[in-house]
C-alpha positions in Angstrom: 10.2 2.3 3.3 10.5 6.4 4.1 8.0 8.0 1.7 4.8 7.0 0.6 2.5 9.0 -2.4 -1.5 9.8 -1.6 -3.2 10.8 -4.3 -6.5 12.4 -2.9 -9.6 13.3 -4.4 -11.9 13.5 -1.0 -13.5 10.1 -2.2 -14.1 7.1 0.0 -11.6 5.5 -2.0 -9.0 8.0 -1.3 -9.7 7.5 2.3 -9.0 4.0 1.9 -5.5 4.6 0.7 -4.7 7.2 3.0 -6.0 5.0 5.9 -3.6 2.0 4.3 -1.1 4.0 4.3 -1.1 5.8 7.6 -0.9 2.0 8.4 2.5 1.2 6.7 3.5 4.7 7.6 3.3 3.8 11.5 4.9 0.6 11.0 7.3 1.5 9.2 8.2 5.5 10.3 7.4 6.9 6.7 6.4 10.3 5.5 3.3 10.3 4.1 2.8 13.3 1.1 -1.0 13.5 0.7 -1.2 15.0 -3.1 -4.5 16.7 -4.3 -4.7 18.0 -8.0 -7.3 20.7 -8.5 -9.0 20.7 -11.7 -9.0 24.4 -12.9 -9.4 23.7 -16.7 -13.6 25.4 -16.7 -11.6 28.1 -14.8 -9.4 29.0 -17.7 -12.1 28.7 -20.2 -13.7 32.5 -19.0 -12.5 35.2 -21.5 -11.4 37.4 -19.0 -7.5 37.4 -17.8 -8.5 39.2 -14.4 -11.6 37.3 -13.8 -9.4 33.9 -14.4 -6.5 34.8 -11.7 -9.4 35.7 -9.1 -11.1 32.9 -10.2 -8.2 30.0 -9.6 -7.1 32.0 -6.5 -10.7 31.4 -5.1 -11.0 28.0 -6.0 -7.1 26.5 -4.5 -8.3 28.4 -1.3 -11.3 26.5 -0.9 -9.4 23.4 -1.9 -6.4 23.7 0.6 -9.3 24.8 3.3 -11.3 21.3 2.4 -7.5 19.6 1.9 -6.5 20.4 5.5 -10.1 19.4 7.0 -10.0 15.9 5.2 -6.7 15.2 6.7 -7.8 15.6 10.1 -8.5 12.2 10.5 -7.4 10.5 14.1 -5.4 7.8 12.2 -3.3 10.4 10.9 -2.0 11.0 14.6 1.5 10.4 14.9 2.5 10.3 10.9 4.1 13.1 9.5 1.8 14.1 6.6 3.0 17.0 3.9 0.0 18.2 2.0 0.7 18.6 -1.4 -1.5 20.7 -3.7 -1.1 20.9 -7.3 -2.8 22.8 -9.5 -3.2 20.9 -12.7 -4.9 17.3 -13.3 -1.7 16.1 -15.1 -1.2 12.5 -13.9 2.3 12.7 -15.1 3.2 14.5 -12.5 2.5 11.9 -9.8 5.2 11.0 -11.3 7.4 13.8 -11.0 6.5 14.2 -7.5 7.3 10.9 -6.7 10.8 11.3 -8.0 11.2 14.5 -6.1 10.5 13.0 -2.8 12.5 9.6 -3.6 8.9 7.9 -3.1 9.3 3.9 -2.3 5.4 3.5 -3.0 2.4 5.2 -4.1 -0.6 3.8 -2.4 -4.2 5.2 -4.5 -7.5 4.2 -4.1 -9.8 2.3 -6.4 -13.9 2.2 -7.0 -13.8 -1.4 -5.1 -14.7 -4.7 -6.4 -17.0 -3.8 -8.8 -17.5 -1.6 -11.3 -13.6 -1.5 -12.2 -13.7 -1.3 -16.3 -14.2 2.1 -16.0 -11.2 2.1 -12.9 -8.5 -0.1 -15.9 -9.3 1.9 -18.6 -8.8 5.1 -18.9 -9.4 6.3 -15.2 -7.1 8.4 -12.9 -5.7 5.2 -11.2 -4.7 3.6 -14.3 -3.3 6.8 -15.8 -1.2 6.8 -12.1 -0.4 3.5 -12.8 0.7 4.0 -16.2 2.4 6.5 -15.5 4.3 5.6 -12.3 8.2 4.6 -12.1 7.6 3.8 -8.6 5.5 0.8 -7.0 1.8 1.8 -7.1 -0.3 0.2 -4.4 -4.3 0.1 -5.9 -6.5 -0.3 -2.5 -10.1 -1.3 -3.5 -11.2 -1.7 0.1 -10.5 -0.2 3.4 -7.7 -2.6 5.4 -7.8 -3.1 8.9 -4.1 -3.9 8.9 -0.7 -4.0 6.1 0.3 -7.3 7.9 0.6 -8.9 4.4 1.6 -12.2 4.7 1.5 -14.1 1.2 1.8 -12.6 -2.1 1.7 -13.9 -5.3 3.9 -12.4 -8.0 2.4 -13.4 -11.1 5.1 -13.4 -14.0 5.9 -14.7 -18.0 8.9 -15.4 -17.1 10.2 -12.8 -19.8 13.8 -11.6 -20.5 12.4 -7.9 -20.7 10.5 -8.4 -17.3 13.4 -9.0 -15.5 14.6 -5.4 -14.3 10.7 -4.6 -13.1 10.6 -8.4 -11.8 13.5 -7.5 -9.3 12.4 -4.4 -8.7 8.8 -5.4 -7.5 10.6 -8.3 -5.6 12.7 -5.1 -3.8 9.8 -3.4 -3.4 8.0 -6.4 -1.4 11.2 -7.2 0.5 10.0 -4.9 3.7 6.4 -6.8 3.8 8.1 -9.4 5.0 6.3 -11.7 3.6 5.9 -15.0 1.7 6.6 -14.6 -2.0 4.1 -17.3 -4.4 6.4 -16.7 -8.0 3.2 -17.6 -10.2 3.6 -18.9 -14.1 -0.1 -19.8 -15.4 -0.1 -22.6 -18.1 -2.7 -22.0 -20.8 -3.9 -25.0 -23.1 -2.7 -23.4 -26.3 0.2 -23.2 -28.3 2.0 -21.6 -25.7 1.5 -24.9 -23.5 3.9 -25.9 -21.4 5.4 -29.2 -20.1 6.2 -29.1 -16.3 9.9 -29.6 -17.2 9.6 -26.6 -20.0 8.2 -24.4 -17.3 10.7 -25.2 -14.3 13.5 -24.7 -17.6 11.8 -21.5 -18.0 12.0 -20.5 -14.7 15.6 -21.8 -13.7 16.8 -19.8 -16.5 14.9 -16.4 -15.6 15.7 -17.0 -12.8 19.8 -17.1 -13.1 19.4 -14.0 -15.7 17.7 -12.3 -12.8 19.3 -13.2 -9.5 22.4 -15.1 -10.4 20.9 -18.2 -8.5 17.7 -20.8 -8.4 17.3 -20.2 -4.6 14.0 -18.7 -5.4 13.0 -21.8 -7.3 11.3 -23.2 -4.3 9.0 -20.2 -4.3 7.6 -21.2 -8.1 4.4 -22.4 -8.7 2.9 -23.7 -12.0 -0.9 -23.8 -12.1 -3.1 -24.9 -15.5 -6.6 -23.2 -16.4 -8.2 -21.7 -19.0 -7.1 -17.6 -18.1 -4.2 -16.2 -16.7 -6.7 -13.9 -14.3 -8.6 -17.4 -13.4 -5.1 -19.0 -12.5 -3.7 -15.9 -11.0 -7.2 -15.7 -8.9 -8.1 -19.6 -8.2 -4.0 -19.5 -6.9 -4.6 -16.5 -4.5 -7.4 -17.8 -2.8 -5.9 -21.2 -2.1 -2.8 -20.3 -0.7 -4.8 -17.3 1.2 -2.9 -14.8 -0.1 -3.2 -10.9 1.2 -1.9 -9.5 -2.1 -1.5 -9.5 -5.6 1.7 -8.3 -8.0 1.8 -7.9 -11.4 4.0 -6.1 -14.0 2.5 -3.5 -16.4 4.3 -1.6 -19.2 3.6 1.8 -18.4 2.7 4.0 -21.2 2.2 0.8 -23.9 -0.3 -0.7 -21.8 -0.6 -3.8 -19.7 2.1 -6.4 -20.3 1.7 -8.9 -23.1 1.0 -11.6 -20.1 -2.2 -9.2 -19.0 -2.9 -8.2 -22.5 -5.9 -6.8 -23.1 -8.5 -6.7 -20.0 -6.6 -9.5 -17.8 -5.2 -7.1 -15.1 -8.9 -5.5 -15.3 -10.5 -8.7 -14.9 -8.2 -9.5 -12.0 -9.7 -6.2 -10.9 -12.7 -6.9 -10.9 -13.0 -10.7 -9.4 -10.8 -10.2 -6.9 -11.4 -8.0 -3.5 -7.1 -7.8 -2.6 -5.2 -5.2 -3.2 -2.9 -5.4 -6.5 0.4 -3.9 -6.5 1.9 -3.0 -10.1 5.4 -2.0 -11.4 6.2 -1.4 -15.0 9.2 -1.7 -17.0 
């Protein structure tokens, strides 16, 4: 972990993330690049050339004057913190940036445990997360610590979900953490015998890793959603974080089809942590 992504938009939810990851930054000697995208698009709607340019000059002076006063925060002491103004709202290149700076995680804020349908569809965190090659880290309330010690990594077990399924696996590996693997059992076609699912598993797992070592780390629950299994899991083995797989600009993945990972979202108050493939 050496450099971790802050979208900011001077919200309380911003202010989360950045406080989340000032946390991970300490622990774990990161840079943190706090990004702010100024929205000049009424700028650029004036008919006058002259008038724009003074215009957008006026405006990214007053945002890197209210960029450097939100950053003074006394959690920020002792992280290295490059400020990062952009001045386009093009979530795309959250993207780009993160490339750039070889980012191993972008951490972004979300409107909490309620009220999230508008957060999943069509909001700047999902079009991050869409967008995103790297880890995204959605923080929905502010943490007192990044001492995550179970997650559950909710998967379908899917030959095309292999390369993200390693790569989120890689990307958990410096939580240090215990790692639930998580296949929900639904009472439909798709239903499963317990010796069908641990098949399933064995077999993803060899395509993935080689190996079954992580076979001791699978757990097969029953109910009547995948976000009620993924949820009723997390709570009983106390975990401090969930992981799921998206797929980027097509959506949510076919195992959080339509408003699963939303729902999740919404019913759950831990932080989610998505990679797409």
């Amino acid at each position: 972990m050496k450099n971790i992504i802050v979208p900011v938009d001077f919200s309380i939810h911003s202010e989360y993330a950045l406080k989340t990851a000032s946390l991970l930054a300490k622990k774990h000697d990161a840079t943190l690049y706090a990004l702010h995208m100024l929205d000049l698009q009424d700028v650029y709607l004036s008919e006058s050339e002259n008038y724009q340019q003074e215009q957008a000059i006026f405006f990214l002076k007053l945002a890197e004057k209210k960029f450097k006063d939100f950053l003074k925060k006394d959690y920020l002491e002792d992280v290295k913190v490059v400020p990062i103004i952009k001045r386009f709202k093009v979530f795309s290149e959250v993207n780009i940036i993160a490339e750039e700076v070889k980012a191993d995680l972008v951490i972004i804020g979300s409107h909490g445990a309620t009220g999230l349908k508008d957060f999943f569809v069509g909001s700047n965190t999902e079009k991050v997360v869409r967008y995103s090659k790297a880890p995204v880290l959605v923080v929905k309330n502010e943490l007192l610590n990044v001492d995550f010690a179970d997650i559950v990594v909710a998967t379908d077990f899917s030959e095309e979900s292999i390369p993200a399924f390693k790569d989120l696996l890689k990307a958990l590996d410096f939580l240090n953490a215990r790692k639930h693997i998580l296949y929900v059992n639904l009472p439909n076609e798709e239903f499963k015998t317990t010796s069908e699912m641990a098949l399933l598993a064995n077999n993803f797992l060899m395509k993935a890793e080689g190996n079954v070592d992580r076979m001791i780390n699978v757990n097969y629950v029953c109910d009547r959603t995948i976000e009620k299994g993924i949820l009723n899991f997390s709570n009983a083995v106390g975990a401090d974080l969930i992981s799921v797989i998206t797929h980027g600009r097509k959506g949510l993945s076919h195992i959080f089809a339509g408003s699963i990972t939303e729902d999740i979202a919404n019913h759950s108050t831990l932080p989610i942590m998505t990679i797409k493939i």
